[in-house]
C-alpha positions in Angstrom: 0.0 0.0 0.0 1.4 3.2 -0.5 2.7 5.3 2.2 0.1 8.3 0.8 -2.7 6.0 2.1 -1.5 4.6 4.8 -3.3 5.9 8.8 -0.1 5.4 11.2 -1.3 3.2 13.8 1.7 5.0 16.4 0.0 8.5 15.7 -3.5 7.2 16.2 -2.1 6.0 20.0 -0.8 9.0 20.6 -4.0 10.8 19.4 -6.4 9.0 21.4 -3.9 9.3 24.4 -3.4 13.0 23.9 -7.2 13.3 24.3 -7.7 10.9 27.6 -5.3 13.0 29.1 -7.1 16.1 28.3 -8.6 17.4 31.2 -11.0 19.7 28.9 -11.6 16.6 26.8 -12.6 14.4 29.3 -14.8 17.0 31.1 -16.5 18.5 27.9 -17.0 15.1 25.9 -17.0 12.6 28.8 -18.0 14.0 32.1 -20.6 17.0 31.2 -23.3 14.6 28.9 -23.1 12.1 31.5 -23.1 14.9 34.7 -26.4 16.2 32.5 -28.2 13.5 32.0 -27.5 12.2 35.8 -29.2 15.2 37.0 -31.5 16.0 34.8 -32.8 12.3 34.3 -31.8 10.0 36.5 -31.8 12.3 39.7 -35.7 13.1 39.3 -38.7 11.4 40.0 -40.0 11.7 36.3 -37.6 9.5 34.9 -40.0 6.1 35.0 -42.9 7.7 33.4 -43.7 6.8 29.7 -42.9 8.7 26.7 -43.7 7.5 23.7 -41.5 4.2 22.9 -40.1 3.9 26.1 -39.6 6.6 29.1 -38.5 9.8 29.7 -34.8 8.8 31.5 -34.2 7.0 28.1 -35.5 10.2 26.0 -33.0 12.6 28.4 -30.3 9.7 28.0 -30.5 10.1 24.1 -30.6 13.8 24.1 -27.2 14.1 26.2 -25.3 11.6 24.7 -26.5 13.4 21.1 -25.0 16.5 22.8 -22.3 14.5 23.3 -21.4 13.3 20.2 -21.4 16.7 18.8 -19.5 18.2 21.1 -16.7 15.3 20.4 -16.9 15.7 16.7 -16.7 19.4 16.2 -13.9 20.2 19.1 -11.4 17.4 17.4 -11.8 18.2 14.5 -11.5 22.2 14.9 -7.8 21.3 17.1 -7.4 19.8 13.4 -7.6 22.6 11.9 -5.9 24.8 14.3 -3.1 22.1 13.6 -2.6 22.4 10.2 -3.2 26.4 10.1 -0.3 26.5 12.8 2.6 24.9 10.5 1.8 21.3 11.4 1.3 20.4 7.4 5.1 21.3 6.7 5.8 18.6 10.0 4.2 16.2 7.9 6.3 16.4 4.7 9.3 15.7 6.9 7.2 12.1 7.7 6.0 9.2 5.6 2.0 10.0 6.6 0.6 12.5 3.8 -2.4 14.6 4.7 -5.2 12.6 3.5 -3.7 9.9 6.5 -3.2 12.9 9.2 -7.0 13.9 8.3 -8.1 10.4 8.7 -6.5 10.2 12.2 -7.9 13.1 13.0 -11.7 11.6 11.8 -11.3 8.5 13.3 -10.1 9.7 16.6 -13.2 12.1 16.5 -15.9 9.2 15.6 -14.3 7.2 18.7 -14.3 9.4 21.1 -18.3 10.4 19.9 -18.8 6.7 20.0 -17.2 6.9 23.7 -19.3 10.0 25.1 -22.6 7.9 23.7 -21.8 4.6 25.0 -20.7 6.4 28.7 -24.3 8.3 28.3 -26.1 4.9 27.6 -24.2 2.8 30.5 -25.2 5.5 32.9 -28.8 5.1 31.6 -28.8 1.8 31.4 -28.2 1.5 35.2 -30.8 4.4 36.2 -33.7 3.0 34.7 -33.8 4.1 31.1 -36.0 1.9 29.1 -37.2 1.7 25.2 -39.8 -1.0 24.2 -37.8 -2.7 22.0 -34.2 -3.5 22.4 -33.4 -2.2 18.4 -34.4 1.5 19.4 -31.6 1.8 21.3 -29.1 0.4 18.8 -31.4 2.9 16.5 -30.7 6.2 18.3 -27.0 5.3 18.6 -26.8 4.9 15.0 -28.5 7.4 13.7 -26.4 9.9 16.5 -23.0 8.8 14.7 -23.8 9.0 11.7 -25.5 12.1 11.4 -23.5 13.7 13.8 -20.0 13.1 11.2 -21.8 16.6 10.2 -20.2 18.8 13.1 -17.2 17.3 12.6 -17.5 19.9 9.1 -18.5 22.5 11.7 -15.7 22.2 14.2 -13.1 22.5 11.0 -14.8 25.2 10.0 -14.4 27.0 13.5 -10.8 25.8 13.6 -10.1 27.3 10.1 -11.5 30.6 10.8 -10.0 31.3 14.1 -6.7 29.5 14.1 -6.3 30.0 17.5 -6.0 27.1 20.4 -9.4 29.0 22.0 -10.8 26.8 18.5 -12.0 23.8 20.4 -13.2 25.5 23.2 -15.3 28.1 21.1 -16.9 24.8 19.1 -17.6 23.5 22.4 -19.2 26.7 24.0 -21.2 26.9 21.0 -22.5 23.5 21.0 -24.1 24.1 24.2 -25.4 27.5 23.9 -27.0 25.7 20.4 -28.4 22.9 22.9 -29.9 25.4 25.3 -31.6 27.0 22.4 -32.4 24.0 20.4 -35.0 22.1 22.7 -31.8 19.3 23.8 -31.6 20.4 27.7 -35.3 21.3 28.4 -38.4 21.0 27.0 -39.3 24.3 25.3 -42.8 25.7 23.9 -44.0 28.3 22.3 -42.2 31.2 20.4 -39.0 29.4 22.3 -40.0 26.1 19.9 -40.4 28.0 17.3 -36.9 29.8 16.9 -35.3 26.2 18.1 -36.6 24.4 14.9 -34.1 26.5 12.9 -31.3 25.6 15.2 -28.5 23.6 14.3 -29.3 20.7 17.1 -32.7 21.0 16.7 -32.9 18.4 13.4 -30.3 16.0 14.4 -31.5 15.5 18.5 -35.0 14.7 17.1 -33.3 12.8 14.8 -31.8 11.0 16.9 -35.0 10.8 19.4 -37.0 9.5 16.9 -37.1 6.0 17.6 -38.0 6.7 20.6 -41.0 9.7 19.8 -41.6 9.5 16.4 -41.3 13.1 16.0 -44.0 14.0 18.6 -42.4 16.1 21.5 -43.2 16.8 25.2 -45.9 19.5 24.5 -47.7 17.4 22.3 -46.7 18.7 18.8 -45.6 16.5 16.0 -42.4 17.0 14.1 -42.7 15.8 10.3 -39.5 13.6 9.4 -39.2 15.5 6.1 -38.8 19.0 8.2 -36.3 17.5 10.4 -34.2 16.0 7.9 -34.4 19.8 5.9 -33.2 21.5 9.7 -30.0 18.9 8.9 -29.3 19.5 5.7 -29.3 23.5 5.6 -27.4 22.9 8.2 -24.9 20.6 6.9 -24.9 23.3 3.6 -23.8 26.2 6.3 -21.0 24.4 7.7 -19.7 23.2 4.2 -19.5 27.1 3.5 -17.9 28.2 7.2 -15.1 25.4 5.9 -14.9 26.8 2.3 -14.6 30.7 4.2 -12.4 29.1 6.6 -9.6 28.0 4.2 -9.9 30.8 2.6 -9.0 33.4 5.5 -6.5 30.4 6.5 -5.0 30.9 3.1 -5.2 34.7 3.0 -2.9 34.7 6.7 -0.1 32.9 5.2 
């Protein structure tokens, strides 16, 4: 195989053990989803009452570990950028791995730890009480929370791109969870509130991601169409394609 192909396994250990021993890692990724859903779902009395396809623990479990994921994909991937903006490309040329095999180091390490912060979500649920009707859903929400959620990894490069700074990851992470305050993932919103959080960017892919579980209808009682919530995704995966296209192009304009 040829070396411009090739993902160094020794750079992919040191990746994923640069992040572990990351103390803003493990705390934004890790700690805070599965702090959130503790006290917000496992903590209150509500969590054994029904809610559509199972009960309302599991529906709080599946919206923090989908704030989760995001948060994993978008601040990796914006230290990334920050990376390559900083010099780190012309470190590379002096080494057999060629950019296509740092990026994909980069992306898998990002997938992983996502995969991580949803499985640590789900164990916690898992042993509070949070139930679905049918074993599949919860393979279902998982699914649907990795793959869609590859999209903020775009987002995160974008911010990493555009700021070239090491405050990158932290701003991608920030902004995750104002978007999650405003976007109906922490608390059940209603109203004008709902309203202004269907155009969010977590808005489509949390009840996305909820969906095996609701079905698209919410808390208050309203129904959520599958076709809107796949249109809240893509605009929003259209955006963040042009925040990286703007991104490399202020990147480009500082050298």
């Amino acid at each position: 195989m040829s070396n411009s192909l090739m993902i160094s396994p020794t750079m992919l250990r040191i990746e994923a053990l640069r992040q572990i021993r990351n103390p803003y890692t493990l705390a934004f990724t890790l700690g805070m989803p599965v702090a959130m859903y503790l006290l917000f779902g496992a903590s209150m009395g509500y969590g054994s009452l029904p809610a559509g396809n199972g009960n309302v623990a599991f529906y709080i479990m599946v919206s923090m570990a989908a704030y989760g994921t995001a948060v994993a994909m978008s601040s990796i991937t914006s230290l990334a950028a920050t990376e390559a903006g900083q010099g780190w490309g012309r470190q590379l040329a002096m080494t057999p791995l060629s950019t296509a095999g740092y990026a994909a180091t980069k992306l898998i390490t990002a997938v992983s730890f996502a995969a991580l912060a949803m499985v640590a979500v789900f164990v916690a649920g898992m042993l509070t009480g949070a139930e679905a009707t049918d074993a599949w859903r919860w393979f279902a929400c998982g699914g649907i929370m990795l793959g869609v959620g590859l999209i903020y990894g775009l987002y995160g490069l974008g911010v990493g791109l555009f700021f070239n700074s090491d405050t990158a990851a932290a701003l991608a992470s920030i902004s995750m969870t104002f978007f999650a305050f405003f976007g109906n993932v922490f608390m059940p919103l209603d109203g004008v509130m709902l309203d202004i959080a269907r155009f969010t960017p977590l808005y489509g892919y949390v009840a996305l991601a909820r969906w095996p579980l609701t079905e698209g209808t919410l808390t208050t009682g309203q129904t959520d169409p599958l076709w809107a919530l796949v249109l809240n995704v893509a605009v929003w995966l259209a955006v963040f394609v042009v925040l990286v296209g703007v991104g490399v192009k202020r990147s480009r304009a500082r050298r």
